[in-house]
N, C-alpha and C positions, 0 to 999 in steps of 0.2 A: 504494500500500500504506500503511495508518496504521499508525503509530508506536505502539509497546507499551510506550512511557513514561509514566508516570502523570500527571496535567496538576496533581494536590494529594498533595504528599509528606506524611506520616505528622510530625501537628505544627501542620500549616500550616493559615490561615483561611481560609473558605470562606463564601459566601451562597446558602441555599436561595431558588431564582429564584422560588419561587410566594409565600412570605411574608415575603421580604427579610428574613430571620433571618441573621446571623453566627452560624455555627460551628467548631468546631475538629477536625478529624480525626484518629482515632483511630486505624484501619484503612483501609487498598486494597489490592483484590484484584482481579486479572484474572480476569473469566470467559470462559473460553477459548472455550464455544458459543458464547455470544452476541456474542464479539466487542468487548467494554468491559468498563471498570472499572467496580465496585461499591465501593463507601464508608459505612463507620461513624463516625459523629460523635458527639464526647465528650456534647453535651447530648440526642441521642435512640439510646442504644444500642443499642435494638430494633428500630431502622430500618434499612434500607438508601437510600441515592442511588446514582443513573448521574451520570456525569459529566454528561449533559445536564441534569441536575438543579439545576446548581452553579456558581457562577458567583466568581472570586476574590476573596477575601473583602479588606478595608482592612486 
């Protein structure tokens, strides 16, 4: 069974895995359907990431 603990607390830095950008997170939310978190980042607010998206930031 996976764990429904968020792996980027609200604050914390983060890198998008496709263009090695550091980010800072804004929002996470569980999406109960699908099974994972979703993630709002202060530099693209109109986006969402999966955690698979994301990789801990420096």
């Amino acid at each position: 069974m996976k764990s429904t603990k968020s792996l980027f607390p609200n604050g914390s830095l983060a890198t998008i895995k496709e263009t090695g950008e550091t980010v800072t997170i804004l929002k996470s939310q569980y999406v109960k359907n699908m099974k994972r978190y979703s993630y709002i980042v202060k530099e693209h607010p109109g986006t969402f990431f999966f955690e698979e998206e994301l990789t801990r930031g420096e």
